[in-house]
TIMAR-955612 format. One line per field, with one value per atom (N, C-alpha, C): x, y, z; atom name; residue number from 1. Coordinates in nm, 4 decimals. Last residue first. Example, Ala and Ser with C-alpha at 12.3 -4.5 7.8 and 13.67 -1.06 7.14 Angstrom:
2
x c(1.2850, 1.3670, 1.2900, 1.3190, 1.2300, 1.3200)
y c(-0.2250, -0.1060, 0.0030, -0.5690, -0.4500, -0.3300)
z c(0.7080, 0.7140, 0.7870, 0.7800, 0.7800, 0.7800)
atomo c(N, CA, C, N, CA, C)
num c(2, 2, 2, 1, 1, 1)
***
This chain:
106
x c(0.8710, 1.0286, 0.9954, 0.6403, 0.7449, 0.8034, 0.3603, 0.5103, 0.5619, 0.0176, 0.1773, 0.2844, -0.1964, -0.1908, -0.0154, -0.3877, -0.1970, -0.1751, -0.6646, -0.6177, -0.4768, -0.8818, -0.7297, -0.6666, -1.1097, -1.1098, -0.9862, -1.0371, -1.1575, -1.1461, -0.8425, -0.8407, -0.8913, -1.0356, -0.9487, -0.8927, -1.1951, -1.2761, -1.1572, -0.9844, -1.0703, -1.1176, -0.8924, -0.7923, -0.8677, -0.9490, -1.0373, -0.9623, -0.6904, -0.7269, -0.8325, -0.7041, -0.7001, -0.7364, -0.6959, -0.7541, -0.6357, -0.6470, -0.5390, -0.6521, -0.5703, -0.6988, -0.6379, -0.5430, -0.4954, -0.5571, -0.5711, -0.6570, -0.5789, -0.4758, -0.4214, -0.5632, -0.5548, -0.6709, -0.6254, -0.3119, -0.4370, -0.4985, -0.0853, -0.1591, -0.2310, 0.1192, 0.0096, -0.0808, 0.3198, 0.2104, 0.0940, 0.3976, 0.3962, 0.2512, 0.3843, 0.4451, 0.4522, 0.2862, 0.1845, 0.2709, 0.4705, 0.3717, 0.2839, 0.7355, 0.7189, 0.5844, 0.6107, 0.6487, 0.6288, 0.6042, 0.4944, 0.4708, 0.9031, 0.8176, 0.7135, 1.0190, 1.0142, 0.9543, 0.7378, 0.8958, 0.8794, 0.4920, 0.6154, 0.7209, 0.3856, 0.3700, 0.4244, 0.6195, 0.5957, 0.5348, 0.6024, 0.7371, 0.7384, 0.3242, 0.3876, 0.4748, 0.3687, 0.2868, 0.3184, 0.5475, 0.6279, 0.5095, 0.3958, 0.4981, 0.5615, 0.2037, 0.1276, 0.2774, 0.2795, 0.2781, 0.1919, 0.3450, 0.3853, 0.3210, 0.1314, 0.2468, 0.2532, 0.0072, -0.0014, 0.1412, -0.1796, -0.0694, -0.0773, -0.3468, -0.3669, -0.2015, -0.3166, -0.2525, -0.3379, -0.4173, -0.3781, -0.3248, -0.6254, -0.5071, -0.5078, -0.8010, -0.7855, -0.7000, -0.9282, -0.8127, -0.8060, -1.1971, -1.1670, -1.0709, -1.0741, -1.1397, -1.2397, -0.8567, -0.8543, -0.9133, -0.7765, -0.9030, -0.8486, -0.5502, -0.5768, -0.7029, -0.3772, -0.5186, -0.5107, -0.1517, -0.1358, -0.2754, -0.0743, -0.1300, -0.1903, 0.2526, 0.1199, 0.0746, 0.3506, 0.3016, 0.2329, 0.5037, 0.4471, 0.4700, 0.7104, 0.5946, 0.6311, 0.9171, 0.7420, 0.6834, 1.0620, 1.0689, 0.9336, 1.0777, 0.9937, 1.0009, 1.1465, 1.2273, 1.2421, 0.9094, 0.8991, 1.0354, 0.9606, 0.8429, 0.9067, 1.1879, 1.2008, 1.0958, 1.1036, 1.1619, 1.2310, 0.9150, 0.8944, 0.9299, 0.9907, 1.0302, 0.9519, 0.9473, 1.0939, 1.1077, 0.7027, 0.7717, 0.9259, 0.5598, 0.5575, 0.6988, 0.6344, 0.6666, 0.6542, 0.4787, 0.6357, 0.6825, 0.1885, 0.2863, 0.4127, 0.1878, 0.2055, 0.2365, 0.1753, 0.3121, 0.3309, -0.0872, 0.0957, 0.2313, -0.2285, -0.2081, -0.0792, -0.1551, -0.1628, -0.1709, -0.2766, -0.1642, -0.1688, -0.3740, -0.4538, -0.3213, -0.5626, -0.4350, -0.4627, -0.5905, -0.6585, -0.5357, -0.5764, -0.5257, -0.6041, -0.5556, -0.6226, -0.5893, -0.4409, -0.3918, -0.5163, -0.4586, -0.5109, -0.4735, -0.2907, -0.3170, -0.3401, -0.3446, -0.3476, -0.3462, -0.1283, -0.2188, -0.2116, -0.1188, -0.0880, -0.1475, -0.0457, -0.1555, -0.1008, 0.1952, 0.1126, 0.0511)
y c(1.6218, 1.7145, 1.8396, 1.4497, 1.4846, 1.5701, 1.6029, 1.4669, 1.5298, 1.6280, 1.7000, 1.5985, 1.5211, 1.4781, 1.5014, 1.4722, 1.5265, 1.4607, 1.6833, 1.5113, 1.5600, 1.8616, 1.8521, 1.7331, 1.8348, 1.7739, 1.7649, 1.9679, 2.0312, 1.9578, 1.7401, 1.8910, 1.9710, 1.5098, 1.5516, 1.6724, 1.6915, 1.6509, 1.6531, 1.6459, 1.7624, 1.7613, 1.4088, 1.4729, 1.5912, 1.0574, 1.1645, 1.3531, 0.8271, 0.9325, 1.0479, 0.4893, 0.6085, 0.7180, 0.2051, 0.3163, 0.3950, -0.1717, -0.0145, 0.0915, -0.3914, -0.3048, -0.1791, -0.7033, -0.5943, -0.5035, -0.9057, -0.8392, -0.7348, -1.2012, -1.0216, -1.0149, -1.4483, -1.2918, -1.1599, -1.3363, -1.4239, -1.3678, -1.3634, -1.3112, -1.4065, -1.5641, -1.4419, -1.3663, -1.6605, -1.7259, -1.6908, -1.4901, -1.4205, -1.5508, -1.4636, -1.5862, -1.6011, -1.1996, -1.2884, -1.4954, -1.0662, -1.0226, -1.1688, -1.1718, -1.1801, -1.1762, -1.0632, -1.1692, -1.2540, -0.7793, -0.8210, -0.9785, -0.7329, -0.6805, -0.7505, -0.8375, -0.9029, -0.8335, -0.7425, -0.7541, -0.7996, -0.7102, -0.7871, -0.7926, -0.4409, -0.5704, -0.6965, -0.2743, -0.2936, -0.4506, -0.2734, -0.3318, -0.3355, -0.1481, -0.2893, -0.3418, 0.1074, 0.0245, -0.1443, 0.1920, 0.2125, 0.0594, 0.1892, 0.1183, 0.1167, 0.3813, 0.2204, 0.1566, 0.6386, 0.5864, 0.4297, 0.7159, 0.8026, 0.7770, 0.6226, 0.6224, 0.6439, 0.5795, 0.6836, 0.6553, 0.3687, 0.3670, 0.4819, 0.2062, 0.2933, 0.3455, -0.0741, 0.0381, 0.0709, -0.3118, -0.2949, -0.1648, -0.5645, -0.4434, -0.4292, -0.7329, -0.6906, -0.5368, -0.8209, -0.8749, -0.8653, -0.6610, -0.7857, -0.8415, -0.5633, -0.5731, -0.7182, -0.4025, -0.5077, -0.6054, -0.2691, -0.2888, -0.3960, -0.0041, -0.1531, -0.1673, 0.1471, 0.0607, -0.0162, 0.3534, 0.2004, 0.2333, 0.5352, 0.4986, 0.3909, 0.6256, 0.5199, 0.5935, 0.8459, 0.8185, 0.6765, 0.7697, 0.8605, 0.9054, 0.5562, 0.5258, 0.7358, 0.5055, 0.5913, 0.6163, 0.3011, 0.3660, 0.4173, 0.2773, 0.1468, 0.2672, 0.3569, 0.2906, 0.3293, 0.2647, 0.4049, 0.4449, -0.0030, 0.0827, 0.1792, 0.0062, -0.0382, -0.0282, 0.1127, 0.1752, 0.1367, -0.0897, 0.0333, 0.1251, -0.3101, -0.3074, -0.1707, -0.3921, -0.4162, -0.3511, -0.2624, -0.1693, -0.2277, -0.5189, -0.4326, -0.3016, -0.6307, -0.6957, -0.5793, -0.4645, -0.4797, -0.5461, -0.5249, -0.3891, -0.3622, -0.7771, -0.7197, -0.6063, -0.7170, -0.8624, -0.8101, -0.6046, -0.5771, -0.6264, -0.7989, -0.6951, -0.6059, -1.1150, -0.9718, -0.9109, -1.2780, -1.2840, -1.1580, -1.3610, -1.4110, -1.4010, -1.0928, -1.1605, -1.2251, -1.0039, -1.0517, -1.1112, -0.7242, -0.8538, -0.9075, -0.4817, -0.5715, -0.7107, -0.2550, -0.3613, -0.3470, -0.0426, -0.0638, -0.1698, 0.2097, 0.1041, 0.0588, 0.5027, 0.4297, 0.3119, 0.6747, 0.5556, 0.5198, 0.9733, 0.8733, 0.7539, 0.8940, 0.9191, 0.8716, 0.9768, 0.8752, 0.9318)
z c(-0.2218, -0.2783, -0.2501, -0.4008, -0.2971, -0.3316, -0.6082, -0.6003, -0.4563, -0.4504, -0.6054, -0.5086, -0.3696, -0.4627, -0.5580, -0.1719, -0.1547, -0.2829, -0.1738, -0.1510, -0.1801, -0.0912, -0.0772, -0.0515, -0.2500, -0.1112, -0.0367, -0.4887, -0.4196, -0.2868, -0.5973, -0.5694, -0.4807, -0.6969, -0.5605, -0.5130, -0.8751, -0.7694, -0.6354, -1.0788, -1.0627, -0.9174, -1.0732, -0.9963, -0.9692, -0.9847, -1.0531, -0.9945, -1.0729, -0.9943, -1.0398, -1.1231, -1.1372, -1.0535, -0.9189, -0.9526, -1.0488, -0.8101, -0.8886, -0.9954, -0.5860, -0.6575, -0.7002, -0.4292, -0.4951, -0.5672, -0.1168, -0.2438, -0.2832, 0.0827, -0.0220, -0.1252, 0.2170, 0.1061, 0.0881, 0.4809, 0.3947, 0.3144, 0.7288, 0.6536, 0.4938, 0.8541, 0.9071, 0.8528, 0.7009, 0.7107, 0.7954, 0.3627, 0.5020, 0.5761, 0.0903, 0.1708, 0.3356, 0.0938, -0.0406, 0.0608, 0.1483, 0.1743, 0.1540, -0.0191, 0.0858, 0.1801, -0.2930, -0.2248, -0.1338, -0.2118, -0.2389, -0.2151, -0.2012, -0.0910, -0.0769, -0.4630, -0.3502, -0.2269, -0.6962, -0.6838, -0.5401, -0.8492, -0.8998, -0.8039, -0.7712, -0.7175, -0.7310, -0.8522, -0.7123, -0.6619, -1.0883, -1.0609, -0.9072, -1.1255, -1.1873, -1.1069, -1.0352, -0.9571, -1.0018, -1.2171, -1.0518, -0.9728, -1.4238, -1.4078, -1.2953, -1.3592, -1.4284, -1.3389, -1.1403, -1.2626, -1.2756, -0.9255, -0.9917, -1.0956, -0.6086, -0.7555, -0.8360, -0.3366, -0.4645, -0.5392, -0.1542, -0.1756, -0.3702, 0.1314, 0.0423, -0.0160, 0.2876, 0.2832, 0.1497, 0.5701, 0.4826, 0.3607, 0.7244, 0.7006, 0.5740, 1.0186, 0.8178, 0.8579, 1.2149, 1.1998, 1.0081, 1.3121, 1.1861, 1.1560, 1.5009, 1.5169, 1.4367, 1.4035, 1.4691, 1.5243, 1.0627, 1.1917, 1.2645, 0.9790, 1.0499, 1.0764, 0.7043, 0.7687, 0.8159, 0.5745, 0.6406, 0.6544, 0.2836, 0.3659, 0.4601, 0.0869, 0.1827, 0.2805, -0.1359, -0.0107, -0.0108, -0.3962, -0.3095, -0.2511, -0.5464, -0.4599, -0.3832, -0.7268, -0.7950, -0.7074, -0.5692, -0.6886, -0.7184, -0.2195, -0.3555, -0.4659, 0.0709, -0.0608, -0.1938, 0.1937, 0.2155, 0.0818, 0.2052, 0.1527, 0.0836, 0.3693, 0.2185, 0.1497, 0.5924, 0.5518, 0.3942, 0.7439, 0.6575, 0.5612, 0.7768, 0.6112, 0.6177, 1.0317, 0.9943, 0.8248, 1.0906, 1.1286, 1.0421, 1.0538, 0.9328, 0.9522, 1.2442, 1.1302, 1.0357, 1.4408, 1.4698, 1.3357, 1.3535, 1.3592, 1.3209, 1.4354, 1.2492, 1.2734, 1.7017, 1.6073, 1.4709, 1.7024, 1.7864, 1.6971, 1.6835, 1.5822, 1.6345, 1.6687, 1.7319, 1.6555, 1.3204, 1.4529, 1.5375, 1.1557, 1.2157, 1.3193, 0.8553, 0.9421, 1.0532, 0.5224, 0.6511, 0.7300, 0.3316, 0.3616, 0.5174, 0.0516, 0.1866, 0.2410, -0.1067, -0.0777, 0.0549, -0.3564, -0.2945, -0.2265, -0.5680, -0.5091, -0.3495, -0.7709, -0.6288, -0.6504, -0.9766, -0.9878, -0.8415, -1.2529, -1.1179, -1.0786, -1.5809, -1.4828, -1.3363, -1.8145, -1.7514, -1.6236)
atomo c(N, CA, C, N, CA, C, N, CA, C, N, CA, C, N, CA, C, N, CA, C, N, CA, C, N, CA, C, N, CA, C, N, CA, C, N, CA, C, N, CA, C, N, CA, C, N, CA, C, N, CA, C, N, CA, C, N, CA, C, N, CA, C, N, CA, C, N, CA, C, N, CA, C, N, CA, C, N, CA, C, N, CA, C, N, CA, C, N, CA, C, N, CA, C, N, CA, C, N, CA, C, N, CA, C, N, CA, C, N, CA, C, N, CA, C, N, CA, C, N, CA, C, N, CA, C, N, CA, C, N, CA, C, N, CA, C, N, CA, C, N, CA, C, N, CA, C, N, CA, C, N, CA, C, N, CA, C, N, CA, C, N, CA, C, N, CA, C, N, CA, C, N, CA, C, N, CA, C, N, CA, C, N, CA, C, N, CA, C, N, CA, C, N, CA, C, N, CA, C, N, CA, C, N, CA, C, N, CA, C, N, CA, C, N, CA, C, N, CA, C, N, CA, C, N, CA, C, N, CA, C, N, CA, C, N, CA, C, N, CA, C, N, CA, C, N, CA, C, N, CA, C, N, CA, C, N, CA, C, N, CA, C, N, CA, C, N, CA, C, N, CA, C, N, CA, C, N, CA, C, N, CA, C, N, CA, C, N, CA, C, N, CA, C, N, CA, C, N, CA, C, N, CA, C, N, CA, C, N, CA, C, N, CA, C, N, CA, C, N, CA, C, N, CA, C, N, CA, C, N, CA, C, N, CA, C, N, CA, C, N, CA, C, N, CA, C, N, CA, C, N, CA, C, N, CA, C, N, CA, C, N, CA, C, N, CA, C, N, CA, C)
num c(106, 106, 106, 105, 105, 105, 104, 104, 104, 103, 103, 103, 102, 102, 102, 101, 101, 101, 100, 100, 100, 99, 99, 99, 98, 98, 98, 97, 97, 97, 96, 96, 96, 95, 95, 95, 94, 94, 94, 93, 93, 93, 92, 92, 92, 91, 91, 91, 90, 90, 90, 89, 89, 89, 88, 88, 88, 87, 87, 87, 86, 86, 86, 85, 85, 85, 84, 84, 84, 83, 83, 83, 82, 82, 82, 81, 81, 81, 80, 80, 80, 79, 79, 79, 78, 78, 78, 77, 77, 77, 76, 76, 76, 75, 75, 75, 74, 74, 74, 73, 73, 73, 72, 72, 72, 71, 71, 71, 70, 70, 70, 69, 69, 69, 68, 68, 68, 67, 67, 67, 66, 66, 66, 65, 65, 65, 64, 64, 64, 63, 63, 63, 62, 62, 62, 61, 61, 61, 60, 60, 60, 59, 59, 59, 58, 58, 58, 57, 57, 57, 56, 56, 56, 55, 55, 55, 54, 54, 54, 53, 53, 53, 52, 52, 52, 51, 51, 51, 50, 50, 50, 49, 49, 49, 48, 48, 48, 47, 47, 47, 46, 46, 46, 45, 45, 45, 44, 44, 44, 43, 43, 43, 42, 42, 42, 41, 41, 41, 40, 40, 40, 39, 39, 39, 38, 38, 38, 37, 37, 37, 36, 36, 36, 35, 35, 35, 34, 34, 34, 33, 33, 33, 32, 32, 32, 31, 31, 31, 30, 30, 30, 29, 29, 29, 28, 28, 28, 27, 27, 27, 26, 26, 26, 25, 25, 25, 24, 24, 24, 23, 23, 23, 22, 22, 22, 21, 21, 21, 20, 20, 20, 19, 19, 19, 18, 18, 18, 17, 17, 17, 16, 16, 16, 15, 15, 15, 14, 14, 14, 13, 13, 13, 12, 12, 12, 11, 11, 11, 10, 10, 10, 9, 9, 9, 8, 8, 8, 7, 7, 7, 6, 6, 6, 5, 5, 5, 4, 4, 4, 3, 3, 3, 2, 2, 2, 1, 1, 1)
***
């Protein structure tokens, strides 16, 4: 199976300080999540919008991600709004050429 990005956006209507510190409590159950990569976090503050770039191993790492209680939580969180979810393929020829981090951990 193909690696697979996901895409997460969300809008938020609290410091951006505050979501920091909120996010800082579950980095490390990210950082966790079966298949997962790497992330990449995004803030603007500017628009009060976030949100992460995210590489996994697979269809199914990305499945059982958005399914499961991280996402949840995310999705019940009363600071945040308009999750958007969005799951690419990877054009890997091309990423190559732009040294995208593409090989597994380890």
């Amino acid at each position: 199976m193909p690696v697979r990005v996901l895409q997460i956006n969300l809008k938020f209507n609290a410091p951006s300080e505050e979501l920091k510190k909120g996010f800082a409590k579950i980095v490390n159950d990210i950082a966790a999540v079966p298949g997962l990569r790497w992330k990449i976090w995004i803030m603007n503050e500017d628009t009060q919008e976030a949100g992460g770039l995210y590489l996994f191993d697979d269809q199914d790492a990305v499945t059982a991600y958005l399914e499961g209680p991280l996402i949840a939580a995310l999705k019940a969180n009363p600071a945040i709004s308009e999750p958007s979810f969005k799951q690419f393929n990877v054009v890997d020829e091309l990423t190559a050429i732009t040294r995208g981090p593409m090989k597994p951990a380890g």
